[in-house]
C-alpha positions in Angstrom: 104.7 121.5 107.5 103.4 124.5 105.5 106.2 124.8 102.8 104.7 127.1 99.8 107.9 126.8 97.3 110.6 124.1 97.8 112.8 125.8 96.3 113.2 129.2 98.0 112.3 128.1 101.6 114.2 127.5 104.8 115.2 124.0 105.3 113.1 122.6 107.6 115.1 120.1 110.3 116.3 116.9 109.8 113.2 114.3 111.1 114.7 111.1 111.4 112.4 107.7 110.2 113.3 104.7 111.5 112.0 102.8 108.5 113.2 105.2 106.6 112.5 103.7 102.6 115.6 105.9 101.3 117.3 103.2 99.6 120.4 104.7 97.6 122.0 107.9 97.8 124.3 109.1 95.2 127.0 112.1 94.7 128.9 112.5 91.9 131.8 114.5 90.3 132.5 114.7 86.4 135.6 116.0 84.7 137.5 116.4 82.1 139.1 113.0 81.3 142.0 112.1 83.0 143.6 108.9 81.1 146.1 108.2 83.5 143.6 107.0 86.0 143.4 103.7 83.8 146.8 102.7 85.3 146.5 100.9 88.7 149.7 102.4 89.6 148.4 106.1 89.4 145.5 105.4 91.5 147.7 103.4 94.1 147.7 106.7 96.3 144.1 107.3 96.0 143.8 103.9 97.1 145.8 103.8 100.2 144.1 107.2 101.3 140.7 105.5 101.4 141.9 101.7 102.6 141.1 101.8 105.8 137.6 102.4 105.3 137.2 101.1 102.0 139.2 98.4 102.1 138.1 96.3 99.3 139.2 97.3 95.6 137.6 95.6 92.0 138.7 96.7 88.5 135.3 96.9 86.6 136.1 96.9 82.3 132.9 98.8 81.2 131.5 98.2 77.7 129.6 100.9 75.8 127.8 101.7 72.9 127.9 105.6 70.7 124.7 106.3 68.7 125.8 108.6 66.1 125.0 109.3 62.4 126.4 105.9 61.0 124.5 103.5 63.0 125.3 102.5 66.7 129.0 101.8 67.0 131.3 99.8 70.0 133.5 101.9 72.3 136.9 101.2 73.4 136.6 99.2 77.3 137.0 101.6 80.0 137.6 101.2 83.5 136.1 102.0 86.6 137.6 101.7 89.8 135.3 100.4 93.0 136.1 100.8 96.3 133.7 99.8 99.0 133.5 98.7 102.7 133.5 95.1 104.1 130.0 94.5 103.7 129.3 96.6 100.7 127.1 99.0 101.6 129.2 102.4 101.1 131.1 102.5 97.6 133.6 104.8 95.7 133.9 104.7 91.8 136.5 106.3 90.4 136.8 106.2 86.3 139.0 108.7 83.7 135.6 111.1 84.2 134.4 110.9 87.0 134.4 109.9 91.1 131.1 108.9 92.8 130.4 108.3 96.5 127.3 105.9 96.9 125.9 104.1 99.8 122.6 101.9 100.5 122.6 102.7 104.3 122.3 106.0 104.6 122.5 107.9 108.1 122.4 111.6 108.0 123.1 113.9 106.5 125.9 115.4 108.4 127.3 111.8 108.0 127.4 111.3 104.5 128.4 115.0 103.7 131.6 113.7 106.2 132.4 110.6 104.4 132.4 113.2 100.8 134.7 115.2 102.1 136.8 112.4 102.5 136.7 111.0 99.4 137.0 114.5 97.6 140.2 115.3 99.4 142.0 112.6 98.4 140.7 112.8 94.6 142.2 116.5 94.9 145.6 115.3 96.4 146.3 112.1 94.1 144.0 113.0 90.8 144.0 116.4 90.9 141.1 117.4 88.5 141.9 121.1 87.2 137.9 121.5 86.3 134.8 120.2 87.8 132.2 120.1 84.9 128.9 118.7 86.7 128.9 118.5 90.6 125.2 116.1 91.8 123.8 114.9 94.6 120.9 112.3 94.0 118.2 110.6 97.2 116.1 107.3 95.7 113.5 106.6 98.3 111.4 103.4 96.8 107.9 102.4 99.2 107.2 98.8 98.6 104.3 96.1 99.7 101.0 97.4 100.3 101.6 100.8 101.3 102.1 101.6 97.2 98.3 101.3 97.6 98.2 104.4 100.1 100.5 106.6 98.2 97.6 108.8 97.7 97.9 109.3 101.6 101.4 109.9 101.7 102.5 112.3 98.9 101.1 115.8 97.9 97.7 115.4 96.3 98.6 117.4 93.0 101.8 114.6 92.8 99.4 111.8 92.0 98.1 112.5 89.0 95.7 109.8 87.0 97.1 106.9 88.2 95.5 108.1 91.6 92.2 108.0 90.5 89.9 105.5 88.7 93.1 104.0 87.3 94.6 103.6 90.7 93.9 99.6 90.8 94.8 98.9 87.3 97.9 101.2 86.8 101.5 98.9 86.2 104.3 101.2 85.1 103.2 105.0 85.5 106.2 107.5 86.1 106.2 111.1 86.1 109.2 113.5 85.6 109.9 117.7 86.6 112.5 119.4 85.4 113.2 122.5 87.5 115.3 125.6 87.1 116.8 126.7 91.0 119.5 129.3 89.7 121.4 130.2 87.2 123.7 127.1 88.1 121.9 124.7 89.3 118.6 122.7 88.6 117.1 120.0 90.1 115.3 116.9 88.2 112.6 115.1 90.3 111.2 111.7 89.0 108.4 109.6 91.2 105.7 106.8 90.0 105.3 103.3 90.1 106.8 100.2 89.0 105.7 97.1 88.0 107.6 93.8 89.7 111.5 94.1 88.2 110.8 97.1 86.4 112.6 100.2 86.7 113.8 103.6 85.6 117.4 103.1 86.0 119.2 100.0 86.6 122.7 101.7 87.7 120.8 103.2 90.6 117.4 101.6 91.0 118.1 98.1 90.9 114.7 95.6 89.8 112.8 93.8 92.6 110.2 91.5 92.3 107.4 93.6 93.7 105.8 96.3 92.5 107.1 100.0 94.1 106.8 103.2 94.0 109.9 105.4 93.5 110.9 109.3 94.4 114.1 109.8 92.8 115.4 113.5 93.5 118.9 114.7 91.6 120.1 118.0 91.8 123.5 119.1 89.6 125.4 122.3 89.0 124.6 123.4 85.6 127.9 125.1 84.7 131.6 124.1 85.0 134.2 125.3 87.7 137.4 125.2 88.8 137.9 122.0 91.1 138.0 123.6 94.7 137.2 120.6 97.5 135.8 123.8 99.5 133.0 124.7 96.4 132.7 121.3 96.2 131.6 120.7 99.9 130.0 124.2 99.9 127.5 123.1 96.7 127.4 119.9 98.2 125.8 120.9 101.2 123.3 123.6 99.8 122.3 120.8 97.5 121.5 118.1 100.0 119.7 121.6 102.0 117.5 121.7 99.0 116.4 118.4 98.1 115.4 117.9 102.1 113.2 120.8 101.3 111.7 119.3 98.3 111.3 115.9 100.1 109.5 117.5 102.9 107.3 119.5 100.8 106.3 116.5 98.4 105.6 114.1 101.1 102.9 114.2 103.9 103.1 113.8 107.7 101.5 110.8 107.0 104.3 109.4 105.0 106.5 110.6 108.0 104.5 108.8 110.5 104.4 105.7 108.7 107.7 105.6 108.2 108.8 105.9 111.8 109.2 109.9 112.8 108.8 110.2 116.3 106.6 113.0 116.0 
């Protein structure tokens, strides 16, 4: 597919891959901090809005750490909420600042944008965030085994830098990262390389294996703060997932397609 700039074009459709190496896919809500949401009975409604499908519910305690002039100081515990499905493969975190919908088995787009609405409607009926200061929407795709040896083949040939060419064989931990402007509220980070066995980039999102891989990590985030609307959420939800399909398609070769199971 002859795609000249990612980030204007048409979306191309949807090619499903069987073996499809997309191995996370995040989207994510910040706000202002709401304190109540520490208190299990606040977020008993937000719970019993998502049981049925998420019906199992953890109380994380997150430790942290502020770097500031003084030296590197403890912050005070906070706490996430996780809810995820039976077998742990679809997951909602919901914390004083945020609400993220994740999941590791990723069928469609259409599918996941359904399961977002979900979750958003009933953070705007039992949390109801006035502002929404960072709206994102990130796909991980990690190749593993012996095809990181073909990634030459299976990415765009200006994408493989040094470590494609006399290097290629001796290369352990080589990633590269683009930081792009799409409009005046949004932009879109794009981060792809290899990994040496348990390395990686980001260990929230990118857990370590013990192989070596090679990652394409695409994130794209609004830029400036609105009003919470589950509508503008939805609606920049879905023009975002648009435009990283784009970029994914334009980054990636029919080869990568083919080896991945397209039936074309």
């Amino acid at each position: 597919m002859d795609i000249q700039d990612p980030l204007t074009a048409a979306t191309p459709s949807e090619v499903p891959l069987a073996n499809a190496p997309l191995v996370r896919v995040i989207a994510q809500m910040r706000f202002p901090v709401i304190a109540a949401i520490e208190k299990q009975s606040f977020v008993s409604g937000f719970q019993e809005s998502l049981r049925e499908q998420y019906p199992v519910l953890r109380r994380e305690v997150v430790k942290g750490l502020v770097v500031g002039p003084e030296g590197i100081k403890p912050v005070p515990d906070g706490t996430v909420w996780r809810f995820s499905n039976l077998d742990q493969t679809w997951r909602v975190s919901l914390a004083p600042d945020f609400m993220a919908l994740e999941t590791t088995a990723y069928q469609s787009r259409t599918n996941f944008l359904a399961q977002l609405r979900d979750v958003s409607g009933a953070l705007e009926k039992h949390v109801s965030p006035k502002v929404i200061d960072r709206i994102g929407l990130r796909y991980i795709d990690r190749v593993t085994g012996s095809t990181v040896d073909d990634i030459a083949k299976l990415i765009r040939p200006d994408a493989v830098g040094l470590s494609g060419g006399p290097l290629a064989g001796h290369v352990q931990h080589a990633i590269s990262e683009m930081m792009l402007t799409v409009s005046d509220n949004a932009g879109l980070l794009a981060r792809w390389g290899k990994l040496p066995p348990h390395g990686t980039v980001d260990p929230t999102a990118i857990e370590p294996i013990g192989d070596r891989s090679w990652i394409l990590d695409l994130d794209m985030f609004s830029t400036k703060p609105a009003i919470f609307s589950e509508t503008e959420i939805m609606t920049k939800a879905n023009l975002f997932a648009e435009r990283l399909y784009t970029f994914f398609r334009w980054f990636v070769s029919e080869e990568f397609l083919r080896r991945y199971g397209s039936a074309t």
